[in-house]
N, C-alpha and C positions, 0 to 999 in steps of 0.2 A: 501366804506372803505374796504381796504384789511384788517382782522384782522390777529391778531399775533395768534391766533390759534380756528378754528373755529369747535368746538365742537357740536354744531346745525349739521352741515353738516356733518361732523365725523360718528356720531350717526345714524343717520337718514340712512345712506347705508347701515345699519342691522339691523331695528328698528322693521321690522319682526320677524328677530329670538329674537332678546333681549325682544319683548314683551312675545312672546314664554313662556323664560326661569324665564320672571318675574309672569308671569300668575301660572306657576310650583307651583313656589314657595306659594303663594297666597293662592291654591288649597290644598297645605299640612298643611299648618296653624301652620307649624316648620319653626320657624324666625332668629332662634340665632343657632351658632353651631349644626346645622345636613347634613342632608346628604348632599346639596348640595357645603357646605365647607368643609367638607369631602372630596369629589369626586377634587373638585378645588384645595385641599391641595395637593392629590395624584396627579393630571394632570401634577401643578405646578412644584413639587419638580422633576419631570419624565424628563421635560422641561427643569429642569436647571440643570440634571443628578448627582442630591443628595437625598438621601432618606427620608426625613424628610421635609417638610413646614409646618408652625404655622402661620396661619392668625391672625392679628392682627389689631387692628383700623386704625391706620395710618401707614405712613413711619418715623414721629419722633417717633413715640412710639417703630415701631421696632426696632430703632439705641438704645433707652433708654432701653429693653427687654433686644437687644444682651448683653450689657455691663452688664446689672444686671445676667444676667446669667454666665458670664466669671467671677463674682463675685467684678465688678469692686465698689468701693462706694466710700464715702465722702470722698476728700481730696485725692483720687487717680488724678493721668493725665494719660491722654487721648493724644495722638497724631493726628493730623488730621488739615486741612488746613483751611484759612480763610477769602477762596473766592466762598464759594461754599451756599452761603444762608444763613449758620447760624444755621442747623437742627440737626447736631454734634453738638454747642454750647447747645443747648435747651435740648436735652437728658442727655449732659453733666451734665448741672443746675440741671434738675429733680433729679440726685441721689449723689448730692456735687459733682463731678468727677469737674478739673480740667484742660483746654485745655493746649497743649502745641504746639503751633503753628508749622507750615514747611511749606517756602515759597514753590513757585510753580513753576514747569519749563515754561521760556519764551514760547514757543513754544505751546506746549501741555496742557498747563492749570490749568496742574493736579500736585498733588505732587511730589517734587524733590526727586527722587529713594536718591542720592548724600546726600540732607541734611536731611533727615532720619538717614539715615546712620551715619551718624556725629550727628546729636541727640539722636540717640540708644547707638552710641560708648561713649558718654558722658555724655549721663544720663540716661543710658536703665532699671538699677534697680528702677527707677521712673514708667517708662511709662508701666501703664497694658495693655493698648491696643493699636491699631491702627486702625482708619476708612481709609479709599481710598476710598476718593468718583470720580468717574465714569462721571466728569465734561462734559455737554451738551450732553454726548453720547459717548464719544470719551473717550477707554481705556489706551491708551497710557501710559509708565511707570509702568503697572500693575503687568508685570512678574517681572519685579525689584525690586518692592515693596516688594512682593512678597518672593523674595532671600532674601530681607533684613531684613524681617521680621521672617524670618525663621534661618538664620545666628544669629541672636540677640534673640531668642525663644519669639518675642512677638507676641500678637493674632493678627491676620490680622481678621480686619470688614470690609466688603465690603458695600456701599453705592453706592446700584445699583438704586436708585430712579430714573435715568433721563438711564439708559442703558438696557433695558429689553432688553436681546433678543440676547444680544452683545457675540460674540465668540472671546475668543485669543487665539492662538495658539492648537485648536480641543476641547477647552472647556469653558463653559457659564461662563459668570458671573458669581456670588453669589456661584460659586462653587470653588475658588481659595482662599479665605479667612476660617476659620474656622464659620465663621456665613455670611451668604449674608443677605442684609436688603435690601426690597423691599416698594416704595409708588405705592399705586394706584388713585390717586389721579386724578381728569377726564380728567387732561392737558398730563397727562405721556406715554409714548408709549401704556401700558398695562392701562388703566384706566378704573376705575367703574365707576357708576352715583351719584360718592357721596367719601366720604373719605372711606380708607381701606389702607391696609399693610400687611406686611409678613415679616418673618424669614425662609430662607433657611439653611440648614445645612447638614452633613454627619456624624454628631456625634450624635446616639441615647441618648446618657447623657443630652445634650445641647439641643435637642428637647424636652427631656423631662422635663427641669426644663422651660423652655417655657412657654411650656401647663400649666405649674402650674403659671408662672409669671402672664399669662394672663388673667387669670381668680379669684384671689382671693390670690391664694396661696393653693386651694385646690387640695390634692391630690385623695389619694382614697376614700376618702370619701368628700360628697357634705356637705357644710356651714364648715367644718375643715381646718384653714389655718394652712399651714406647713412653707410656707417661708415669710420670712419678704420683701420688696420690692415689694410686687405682687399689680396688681391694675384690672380695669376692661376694657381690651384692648380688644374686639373679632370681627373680622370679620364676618360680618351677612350675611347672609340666600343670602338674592335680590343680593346683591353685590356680592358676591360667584357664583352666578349662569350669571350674569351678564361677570363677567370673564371669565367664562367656552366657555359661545360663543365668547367672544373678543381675547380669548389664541388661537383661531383654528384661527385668520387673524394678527397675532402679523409680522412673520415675512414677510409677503404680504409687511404689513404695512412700517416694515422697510427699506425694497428693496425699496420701492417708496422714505423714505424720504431719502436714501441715492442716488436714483437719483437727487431728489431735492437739497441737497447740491452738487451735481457734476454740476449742471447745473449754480449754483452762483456762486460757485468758478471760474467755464473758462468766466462767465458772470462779474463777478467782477476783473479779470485779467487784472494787468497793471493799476489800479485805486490804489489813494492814500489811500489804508485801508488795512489789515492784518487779515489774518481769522486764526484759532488754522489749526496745521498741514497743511497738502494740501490734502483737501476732492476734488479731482478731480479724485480719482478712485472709481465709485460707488458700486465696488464687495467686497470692505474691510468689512468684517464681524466683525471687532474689533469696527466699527463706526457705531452709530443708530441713526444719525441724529435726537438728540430729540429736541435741540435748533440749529438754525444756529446764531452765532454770528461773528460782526467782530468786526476790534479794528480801530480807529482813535484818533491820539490827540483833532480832533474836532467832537467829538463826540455829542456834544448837538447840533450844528448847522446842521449836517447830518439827529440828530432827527428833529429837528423841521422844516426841509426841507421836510423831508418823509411826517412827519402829514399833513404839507399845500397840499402834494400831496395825501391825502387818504389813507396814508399808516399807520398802525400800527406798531410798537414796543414797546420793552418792553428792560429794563435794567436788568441783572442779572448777578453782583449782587452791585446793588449801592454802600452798603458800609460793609467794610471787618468785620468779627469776632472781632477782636481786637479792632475796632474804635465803636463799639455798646454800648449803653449808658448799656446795659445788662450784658456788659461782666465784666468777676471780676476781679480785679483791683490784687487779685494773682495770674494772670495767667501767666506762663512762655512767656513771649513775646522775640521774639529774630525779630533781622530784616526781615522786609517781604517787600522789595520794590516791588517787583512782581506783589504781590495781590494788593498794595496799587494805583500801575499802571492801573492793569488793573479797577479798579474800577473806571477810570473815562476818560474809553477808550472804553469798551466794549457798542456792540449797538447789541440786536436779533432782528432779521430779520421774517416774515410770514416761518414758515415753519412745514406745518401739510400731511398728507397722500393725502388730497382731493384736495390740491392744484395743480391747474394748469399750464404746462408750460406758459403761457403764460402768468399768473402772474406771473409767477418767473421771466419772462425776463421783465412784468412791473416793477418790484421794483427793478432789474437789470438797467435796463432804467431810473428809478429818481433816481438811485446813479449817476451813469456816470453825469445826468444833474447835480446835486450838485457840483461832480468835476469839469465840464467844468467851471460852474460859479467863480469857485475858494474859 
């Protein structure tokens, strides 16, 4: 079985240093918030050339941090798309905030710069914020967002979950929005051995009510809570250190998988299916290949073709924000055919750092047989 992302192997090509830096930790008998999250705060925020990171539990926690800190609450909306998992809904929920849906451009995946724009110009004294999530890796649309969030004075949140590492035009990620949100999650470009998050930033203000969100609400003084909304979000000790050696091979990592999609793309060319953009140039440092996905109207038959060959996939994202039995029934919905398309087109393909050419052109090889079949 080819799997869709093989974490066992991943691991194990550094399992020297990472035992290392887990023994470290061990040996200090400081677990929670010290040095070595410390050290991995400063590495990070250095890495994404913003002066501040706030490690945090997860990546929904940090999209739920940023907005509580932008001071967004109950019964505000949130802008942001509804094809992308559902982890902007779930932060949403935690603090009443309200989604306001924006389809998503054919093409690129990712949010429509265009109907932003046209939902800012039409209901922009609503919308506190806006996430841009960073869909499979691929930034596309970002400087637009970007303008337009800026043109209309609302907060841009970046949801860099699935882009670690990713450059547009001579700057990272997480550093184009007024807060970057980060998962570490063990599938993610940058991932722990276990759940973990972050908050990037460049506004000392916004770093600071952070620290305080994620931990209690205490400020200067320990058991005194200052702010309302705080909970107990902190990235620990192992996992801190764990990153520290994974942040020295991030961008190794991503030069490989952005081979790895270069190498599907001219291997999937000419075949009946549709990949986001054209990842056929593998030096585009805006792409980090962290899903490869394509798109087919016979998209379940292509799966269950791949399975009987051995081959793993995975769907993401079966079904849209809007159509979740979660989602709340006042949320601004305006038409999303987009999303609602792609949700039952898209198919991810095996695509991790330690994969082989050679499976890439195996599972390159049981597409084409699928097509021949018809």
């Amino acid at each position: 079985m080819k799997l869709i992302n093989d974490l066992g192997r991943h691991t194990a090509a550094h399992k020297d240093e990472i035992a290392a830096a887990v023994a470290k930790v061990i040996e200090s008998g400081w677990f929670v918030l010290g040095p070595e999250t410390a050290a991995f705060e400063q590495e990070f925020a250095a890495y994404c050339s913003v002066s501040a990171c706030v490690g945090v539990a997860n990546g929904t926690e940090a999209l739920e941090l940023a907005l509580r800190a932008l001071g967004v609450g109950a019964g505000d909306r949130v802008a942001g798309v509804a094809n992308a998992g559902g982890y902007g809904l779930h932060a949403m929920r935690a603090i009443g905030a309200l989604p306001s849906y924006v389809d998503v451009d054919d093409t690129s995946l990712n949010m429509s710069p265009e109907l932003l724009d046209r939902l800012l110009k039409s209901d922009g004294r609503a919308i506190r914020a806006v996430i841009f999530t960073h869909l499979y890796g691929n930034t596309a649309g970002l400087e637009a967002v970007a303008q337009v969030c800026a043109r209309h004075g609302a907060p841009l949140v970046e949801d860099c979950a699935q882009a670690h590492g990713a450059v547009v035009a001579g700057k990272k990620v997480g550093s184009w929005g007024v807060l970057g949100c980060f998962s570490f999650y063990p599938t993610k470009n940058l991932g722990a051995l276990g759940d973990g998050g972050a908050v990037v930033t460049a506004d000392e203000g916004l770093a600071g009510r952070l620290r305080q969100l994620r931990q209690y609400g205490w400020g200067k003084s320990k058991y005194v809570s200052e702010l309302p909304g705080a909970r107990n979000s902190r990235l620990d000790e192992i996992q801190s250190a764990v990153l520290r050696v994974k942040l020295r091979h991030l961008d190794g990592w991503n030069a490989r998988r952005r081979v790895i999609a270069q190498r599907y793309a001219q291997g999937l060319a000419g075949l009946p299916v549709r990949v986001p953009l054209d990842h056929t140039a593998a030096a585009d440092p805006g792409y980090v290949a962290h899903l490869y996905v394509l798109r087919t109207p016979r998209r379940d038959a292509l799966r269950a073709h791949l399975k009987n060959q051995g081959i793993g996939t995975d769907i993401h994202y079966p079904v849209p924000d809007h159509k979740q039995p979660s989602c709340p029934s006042e949320s601004a919905i305006t038409p999303l055919p987009v999303s609602e398309n792609l949700a039952i087109e898209v198919l991810t393909l095996p695509c991790y750092p330690e994969l082989a050419d050679i499976e890439v052109d195996a599972v390159t090889g049981a597409v084409h047989a699928w097509a021949r079949a018809g």
